[in-house]
Structures are given as C-alpha cells and as structure tokens.
C-alpha positions as a printed Julia matrix, in Angstrom:
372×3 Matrix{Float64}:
  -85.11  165.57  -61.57
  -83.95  161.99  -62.22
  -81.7   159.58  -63.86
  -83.59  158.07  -66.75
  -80.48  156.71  -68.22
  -77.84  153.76  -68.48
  -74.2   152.92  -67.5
  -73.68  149.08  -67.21
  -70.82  148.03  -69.41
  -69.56  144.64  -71.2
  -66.98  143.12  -73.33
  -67.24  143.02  -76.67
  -64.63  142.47  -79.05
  -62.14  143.01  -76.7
  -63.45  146.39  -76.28
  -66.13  147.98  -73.53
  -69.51  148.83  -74.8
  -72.28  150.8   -73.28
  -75.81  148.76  -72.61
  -78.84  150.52  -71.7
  -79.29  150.34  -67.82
  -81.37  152.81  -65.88
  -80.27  153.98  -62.11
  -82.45  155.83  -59.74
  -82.01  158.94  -57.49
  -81.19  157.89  -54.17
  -84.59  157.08  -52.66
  -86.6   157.1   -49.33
  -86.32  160.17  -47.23
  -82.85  159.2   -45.51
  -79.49  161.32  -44.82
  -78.1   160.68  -48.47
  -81.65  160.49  -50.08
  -83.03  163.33  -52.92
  -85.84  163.77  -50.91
  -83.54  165.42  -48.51
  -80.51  166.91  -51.06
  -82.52  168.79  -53.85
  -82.43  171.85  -52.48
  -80.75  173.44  -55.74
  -83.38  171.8   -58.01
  -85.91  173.35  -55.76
  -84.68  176.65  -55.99
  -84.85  176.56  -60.03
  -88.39  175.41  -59.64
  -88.99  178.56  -58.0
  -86.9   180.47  -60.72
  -89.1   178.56  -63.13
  -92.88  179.44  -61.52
  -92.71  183.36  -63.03
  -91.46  182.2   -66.86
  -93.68  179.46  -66.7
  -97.2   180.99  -65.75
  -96.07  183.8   -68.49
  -95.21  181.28  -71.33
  -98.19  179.83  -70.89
 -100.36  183.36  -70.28
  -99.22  183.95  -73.53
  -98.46  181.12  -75.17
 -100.87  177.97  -74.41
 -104.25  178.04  -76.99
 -106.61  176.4   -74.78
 -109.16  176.63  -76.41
 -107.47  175.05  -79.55
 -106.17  171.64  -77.63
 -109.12  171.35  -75.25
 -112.0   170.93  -77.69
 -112.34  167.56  -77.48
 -111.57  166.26  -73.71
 -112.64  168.25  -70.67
 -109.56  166.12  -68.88
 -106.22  168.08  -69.02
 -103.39  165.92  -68.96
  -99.91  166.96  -67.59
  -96.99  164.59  -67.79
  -93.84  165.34  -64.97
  -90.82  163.32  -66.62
  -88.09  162.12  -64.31
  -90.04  163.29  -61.31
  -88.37  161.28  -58.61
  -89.41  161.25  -55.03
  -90.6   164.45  -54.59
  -91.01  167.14  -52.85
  -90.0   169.33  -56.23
  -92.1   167.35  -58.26
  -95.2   168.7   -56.73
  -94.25  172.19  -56.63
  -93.93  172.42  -60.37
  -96.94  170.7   -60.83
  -99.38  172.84  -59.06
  -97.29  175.75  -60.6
  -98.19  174.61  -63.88
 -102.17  174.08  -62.94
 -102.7   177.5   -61.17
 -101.24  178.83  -64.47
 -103.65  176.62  -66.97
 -106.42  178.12  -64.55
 -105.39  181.83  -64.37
 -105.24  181.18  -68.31
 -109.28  179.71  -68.29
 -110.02  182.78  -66.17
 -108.18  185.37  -68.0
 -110.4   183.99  -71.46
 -113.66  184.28  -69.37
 -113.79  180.4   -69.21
 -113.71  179.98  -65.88
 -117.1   177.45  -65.81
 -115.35  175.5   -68.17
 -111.9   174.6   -65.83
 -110.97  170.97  -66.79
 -110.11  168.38  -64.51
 -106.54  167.64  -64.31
 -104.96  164.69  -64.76
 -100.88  164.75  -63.65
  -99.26  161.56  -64.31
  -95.69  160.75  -62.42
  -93.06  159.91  -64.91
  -89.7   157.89  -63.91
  -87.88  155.01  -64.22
  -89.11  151.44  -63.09
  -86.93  151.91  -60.14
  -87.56  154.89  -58.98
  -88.73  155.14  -55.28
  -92.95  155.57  -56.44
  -93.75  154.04  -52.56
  -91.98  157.22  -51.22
  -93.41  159.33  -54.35
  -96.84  158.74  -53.58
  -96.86  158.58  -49.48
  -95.83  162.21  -49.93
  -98.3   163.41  -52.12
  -99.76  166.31  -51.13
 -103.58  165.8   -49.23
 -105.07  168.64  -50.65
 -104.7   168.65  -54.52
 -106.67  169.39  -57.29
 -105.39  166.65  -59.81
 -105.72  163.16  -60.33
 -102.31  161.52  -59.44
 -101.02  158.61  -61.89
  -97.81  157.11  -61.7
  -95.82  156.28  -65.52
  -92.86  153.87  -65.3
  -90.65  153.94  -68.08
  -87.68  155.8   -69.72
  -88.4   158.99  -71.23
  -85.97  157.99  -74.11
  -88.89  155.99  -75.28
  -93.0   156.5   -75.92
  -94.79  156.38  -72.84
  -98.07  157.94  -73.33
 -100.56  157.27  -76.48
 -100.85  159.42  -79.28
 -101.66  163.36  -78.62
 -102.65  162.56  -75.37
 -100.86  165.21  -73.41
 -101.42  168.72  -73.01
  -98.28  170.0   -71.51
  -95.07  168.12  -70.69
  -92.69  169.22  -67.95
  -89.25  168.25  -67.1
  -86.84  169.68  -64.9
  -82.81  168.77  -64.31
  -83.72  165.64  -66.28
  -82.46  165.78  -69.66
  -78.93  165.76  -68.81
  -78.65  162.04  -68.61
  -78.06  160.46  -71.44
  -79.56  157.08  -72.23
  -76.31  155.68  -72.88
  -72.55  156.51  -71.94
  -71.15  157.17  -75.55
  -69.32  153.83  -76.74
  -65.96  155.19  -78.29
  -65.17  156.94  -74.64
  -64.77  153.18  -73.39
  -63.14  151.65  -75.93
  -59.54  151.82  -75.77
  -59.0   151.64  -79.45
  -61.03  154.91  -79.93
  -58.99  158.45  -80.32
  -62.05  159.35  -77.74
  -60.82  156.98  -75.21
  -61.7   158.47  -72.0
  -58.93  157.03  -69.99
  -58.4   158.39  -65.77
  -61.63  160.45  -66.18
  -65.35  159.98  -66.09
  -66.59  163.08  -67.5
  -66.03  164.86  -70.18
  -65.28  168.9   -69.25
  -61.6   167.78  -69.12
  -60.93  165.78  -71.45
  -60.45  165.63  -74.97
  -62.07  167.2   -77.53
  -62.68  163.89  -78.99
  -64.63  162.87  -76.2
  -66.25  165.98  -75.75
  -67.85  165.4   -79.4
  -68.85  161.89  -78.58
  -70.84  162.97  -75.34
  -72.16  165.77  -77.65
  -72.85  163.36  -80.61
  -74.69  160.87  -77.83
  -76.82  163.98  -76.7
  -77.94  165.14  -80.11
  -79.03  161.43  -80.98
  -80.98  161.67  -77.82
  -82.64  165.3   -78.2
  -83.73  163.99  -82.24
  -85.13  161.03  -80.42
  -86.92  162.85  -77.3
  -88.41  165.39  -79.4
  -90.04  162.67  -81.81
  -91.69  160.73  -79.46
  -92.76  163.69  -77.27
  -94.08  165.27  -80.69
  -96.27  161.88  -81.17
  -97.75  162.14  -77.45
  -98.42  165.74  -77.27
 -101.42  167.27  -79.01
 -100.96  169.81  -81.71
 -100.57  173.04  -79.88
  -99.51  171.71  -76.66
  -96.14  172.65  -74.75
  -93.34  171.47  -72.99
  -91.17  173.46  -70.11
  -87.78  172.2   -69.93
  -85.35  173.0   -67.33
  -81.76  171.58  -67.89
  -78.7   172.15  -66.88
  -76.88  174.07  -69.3
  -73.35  175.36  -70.76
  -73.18  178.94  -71.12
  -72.49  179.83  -74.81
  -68.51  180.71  -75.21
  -68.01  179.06  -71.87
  -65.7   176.11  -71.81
  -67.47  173.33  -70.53
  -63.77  172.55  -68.09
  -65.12  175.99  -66.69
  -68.76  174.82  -65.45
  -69.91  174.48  -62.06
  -70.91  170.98  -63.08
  -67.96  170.21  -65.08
  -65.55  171.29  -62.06
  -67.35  168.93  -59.5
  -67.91  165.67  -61.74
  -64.31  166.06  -62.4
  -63.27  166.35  -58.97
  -65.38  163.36  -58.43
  -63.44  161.7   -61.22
  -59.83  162.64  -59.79
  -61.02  161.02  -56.53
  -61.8   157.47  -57.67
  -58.33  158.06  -59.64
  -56.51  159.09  -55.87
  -58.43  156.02  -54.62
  -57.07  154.12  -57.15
  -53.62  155.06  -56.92
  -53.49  153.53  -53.36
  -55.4   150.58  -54.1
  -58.61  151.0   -52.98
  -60.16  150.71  -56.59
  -58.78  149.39  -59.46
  -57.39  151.74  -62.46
  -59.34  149.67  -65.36
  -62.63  150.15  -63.1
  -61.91  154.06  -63.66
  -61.94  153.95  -66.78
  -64.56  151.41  -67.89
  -66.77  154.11  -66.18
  -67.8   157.59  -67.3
  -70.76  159.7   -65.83
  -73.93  159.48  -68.79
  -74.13  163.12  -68.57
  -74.35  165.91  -70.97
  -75.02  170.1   -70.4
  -75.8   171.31  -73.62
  -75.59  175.12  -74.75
  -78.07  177.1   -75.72
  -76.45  177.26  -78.85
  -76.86  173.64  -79.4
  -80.2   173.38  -78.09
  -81.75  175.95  -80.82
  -80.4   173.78  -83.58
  -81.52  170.42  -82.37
  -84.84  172.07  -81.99
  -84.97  173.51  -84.97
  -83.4   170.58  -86.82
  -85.43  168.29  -85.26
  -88.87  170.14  -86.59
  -91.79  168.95  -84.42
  -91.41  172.03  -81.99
  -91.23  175.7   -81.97
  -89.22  177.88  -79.55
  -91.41  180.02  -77.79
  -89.35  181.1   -74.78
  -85.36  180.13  -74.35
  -83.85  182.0   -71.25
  -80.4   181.23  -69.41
  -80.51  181.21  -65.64
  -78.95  179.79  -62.23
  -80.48  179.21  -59.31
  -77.43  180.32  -57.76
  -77.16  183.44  -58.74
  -79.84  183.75  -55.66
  -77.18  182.87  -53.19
  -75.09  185.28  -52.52
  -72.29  183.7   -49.83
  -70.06  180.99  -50.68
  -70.91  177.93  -51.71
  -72.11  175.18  -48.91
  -69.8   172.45  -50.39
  -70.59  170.32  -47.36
  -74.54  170.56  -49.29
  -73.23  169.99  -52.32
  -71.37  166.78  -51.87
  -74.76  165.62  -50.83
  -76.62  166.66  -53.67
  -74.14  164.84  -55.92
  -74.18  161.65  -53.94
  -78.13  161.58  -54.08
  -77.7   162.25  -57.54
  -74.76  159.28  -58.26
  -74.69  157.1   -55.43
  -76.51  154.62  -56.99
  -74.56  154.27  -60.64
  -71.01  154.22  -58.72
  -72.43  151.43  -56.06
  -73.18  149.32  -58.94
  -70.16  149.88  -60.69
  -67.89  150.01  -57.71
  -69.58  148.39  -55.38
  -71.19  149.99  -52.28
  -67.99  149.78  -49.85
  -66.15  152.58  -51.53
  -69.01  155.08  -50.9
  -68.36  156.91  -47.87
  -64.26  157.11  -48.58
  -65.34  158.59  -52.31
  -67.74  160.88  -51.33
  -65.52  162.1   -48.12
  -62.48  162.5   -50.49
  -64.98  164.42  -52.86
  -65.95  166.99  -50.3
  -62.29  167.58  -48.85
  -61.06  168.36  -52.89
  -63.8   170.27  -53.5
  -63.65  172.19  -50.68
  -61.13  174.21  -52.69
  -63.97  175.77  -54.56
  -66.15  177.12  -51.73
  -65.23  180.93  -52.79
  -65.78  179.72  -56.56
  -65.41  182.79  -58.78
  -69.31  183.9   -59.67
  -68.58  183.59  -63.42
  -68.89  179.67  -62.51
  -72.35  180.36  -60.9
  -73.77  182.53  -64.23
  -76.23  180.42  -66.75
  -75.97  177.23  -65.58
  -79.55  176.02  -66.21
  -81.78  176.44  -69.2
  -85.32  177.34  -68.96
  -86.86  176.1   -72.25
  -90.7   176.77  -73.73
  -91.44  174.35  -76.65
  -94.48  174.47  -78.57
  -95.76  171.3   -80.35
  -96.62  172.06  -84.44
C-alpha cells in the first residue's frame, strides 16, 4: 500500500544516476492524505478476503510451521496509514482460525503477533492512533525497506503485501542518462516510451523480485506463505494500454505542458521518472520460478474495478494519485507546483472518464506463494 522505494538523483560523470531514497504515502488523515484516497486499494482488499481465506483453507500446514512457537507471526509490508491495512489483517487471522477449527484444533489457537511494515517515514503516529480497539493481535510497528531483511531468520508465518511491490527501489539508471539508447527524455514513465526503456524498468523489477524473494525466503519459515496483491499488466496487453500506464503518462505530459510555459524546467522533466513497474503475470511466474525459494500455489488476475460499473470518478482518481506521488514530485519539484500539476492532471484526464472497460480488465494480481 506504500512507497518503499527511491527517486533522488545526482551527477555523476556528467550523467544522472539513481540513489536509493524512500518517499512516503501522503500521511495524516487530511484532504490529499491516503488515509482518505485509498478507496481503490480498499476495494481489492475486499476482492482479496474470498482467495485469501481459500488459499490458506487449503494451502497453509499449520500444524507443520507451528510446532515450535504458540505465537503466530504475520508481517503487513508497506502498510501505510491505514485503514486498509487492518482490514487485510484481520482477514488473514479469521482465516488462520477457521483453519485451527476446521483441523479440530481449536484449544490450540495461537496468539497473533502482526507487525506494521513501512518505511522510516511513513506516518506510524497516524498508523497506530487508528488502530482498531478491539483486536485480537499484538500490534508491532517494523521500519525499514522491504528491499532489504527486516525480520530474523524463519520468523514469520505468513507475509502480506498489497499495491506495494510496484515501486521499485530504484528508478533504473540508463532512463536518466542521456547517453543511454534508454534515455527517457519528456516522460516519466515508461508505458510510452521506448522499448528500451521499457526493458530497463523491466530489468530494474526483475533485480528487485530475485532480491525480495531471497530475503523473504530467509524470514519466512519453511511452509509459510505470502499473499501478494500488485498491480499488474494483463498478458498480451500493451503496457501504453493500462489504466495505470494511461494516467502516469498523463501525469507526465502535464509537468511537460507546465514546462513548456515556464513553470518547470524541461531538464527537471527529465531527470525524473516515476520508480514504478506493473509486471505481467507472465513475468511474475518466471521470476518465481527462477528465483526458487517459493512455489505458486494460487496466481489469479483481477480488478477491483471491474466492481464499478459507471464511469470512472476521475475527480477520485486524481486524488488517489496525488496521495500516492505527492510526496516524490514535492521533493523533486518542489511543493509550489502541486496544486497547478495535479489540477492540470485532472482536466487531461478527464478525457478518460468513459474509458473503454478493456482498460479496467486484470489490472491487479492476486498472488499465493508458498515458502520451500
């Protein structure tokens, strides 16, 4: 649900290179904040609850990973501010206890142990003041990026992380160099551009799965699962053709208008590019199974907007993208371009408020991994 990733530039060599810097969601419970604008994510947590409580039904050996610790431990990565947060963790407690009770073990329900993962920044004061009162876990909160290790060895029983993986932990460094064929110049996305920068995004994202998977295979006991929900590419869709690749580059073409009429400055454009990847299914099945650690047990294609039948509040989804960005272009930009952006953001994409449904099919990625 948050931005566990980087996008602070410098000059080297005469060239621009990535360096890891992490940015939050927009925090507190303000106009502009995720608290307030995370409606969508919501809605795939809801999408989520049924495949999840079945995965593990008929997935999850209890009895196998539980032996030795009556504590079960659930990690939420890039959990943000909440509320969403919360919803997907009781889903995935009520389903570890319908699983005790199904196996006749219902005297032997663990306490459970939920710890909070985001970055250092992240808004934890407004995290934990909204906590729910009544709760039936022990609340914990993890700083950190989950590019790295962040719990000690097989100490987790079931990871969970929802519209998360998409950030990258690093903008890819060609796209920014201006010697590079993958030169991203007048964008900061990819769906648009080249297909040299495509495959630098693509190559960033693989390097980041290998490296996820690793250290989530040294923190999660043998037998235990993770439920991933990502935004996605639909197989044999061009990724120009997304819901997410339409908006980010909308949001692109409007620093470039801005630009054009001096309000930013061209080489700021492109020094900047969105650390953002939606993988395919496709390409998530062979990172997995290149990558070893993990097993597919469940891989389904899904949108939560494919629940919303009239056309598209783009008023709501301007403010979803500036709880989701805000932060990354302030420090770039600087915060008094803001409001002019994001207003010139919402009048282009406007356009799109009767978007064909083919751009709302298989968006997200509902993913069941089991730990070897």
């Amino acid at each position: 649900m948050s931005n566990n990733t980087t996008s602070e530039t410098k000059s080297s060599n005469n060239n621009t290179a990535s360096v890891t810097k992490s940015y939050p969601m927009n925090g507190g419970d303000g106009t502009y904040s995720y608290m307030k604008n995370s409606s969508f994510q919501r809605e795939a947590s809801i999408i989520a609850k049924g495949m999840i409580e079945e995965v593990i039904a008929k997935k999850l050996d209890i009895e196998k990973i539980t032996s030795a610790s009556n504590t079960f431990r659930i990690a939420d990565l890039g959990c943000s501010v909440g509320p969403n947060t919360f919803i997907s963790m009781q889903c995935v407690i009520e389903a570890v206890e319908q699983k005790y009770i199904f196996k006749g073990l219902k005297s032997q329900l663990p306490e459970f142990q939920v710890f909070f993962n985001d970055i250092g920044t992240n808004d934890f004061n407004t995290l934990f003041t909204s906590l729910p009162a009544r709760r039936n876990y022990f609340a914990n909160g993890v700083p950190g990026s989950f590019h790295g290790r962040l719990f000690p060895d097989s100490s987790l029983h079931i990871v969970h992380a929802s519209f998360a993986l998409h950030w990258l932990s690093k903008v890819p460094e060609e796209v920014l160099d201006k010697d590079s064929p993958a030169w991203n110049k007048g964008r900061i996305y990819y769906a648009s551009a080249s297909d040299e920068v495509a495959n630098a995004y693509a190559s960033q994202f693989a390097k980041d799965m290998d490296n996820f998977l690793n250290v989530r295979a040294k923190e999660i006991v043998i037998g235990g699962m993770m439920v991933l929900v990502m935004t996605a590419t639909p197989d044999g869709v061009h990724r120009s053709k997304t819901g997410g690749g339409i908006l980010y580059d909308t949001l692109g073409s409007s620093l470039m208008d801005m630009a054009k009429v001096g309000l930013v400055n061209e080489a700021q454009v492109d020094s900047f590019n969105l650390p953002v990847y939606a993988a395919s299914p496709k390409e998530m099945t062979e990172l997995v199974e290149k990558n070893g650690n993990f097993s597919i047990e469940r891989m389904q294609p899904t949108d939560p907007l494919l629940r919303i039948d009239d056309a598209i509040d783009m008023q709501m989804c301007t403010m979803h993208i500036r709880a989701a960005v805000e932060e990354i272009i302030r420090k770039h930009f600087g915060s008094e371009i803001i409001d002019e952006l994001f207003d010139r953001f919402y009048q282009k994409a406007a356009v799109y408020s009767q978007m064909d449904s083919s751009y709302k099919k298989k968006n997200l990625l509902f993913l069941a991994l089991k730990r070897k």
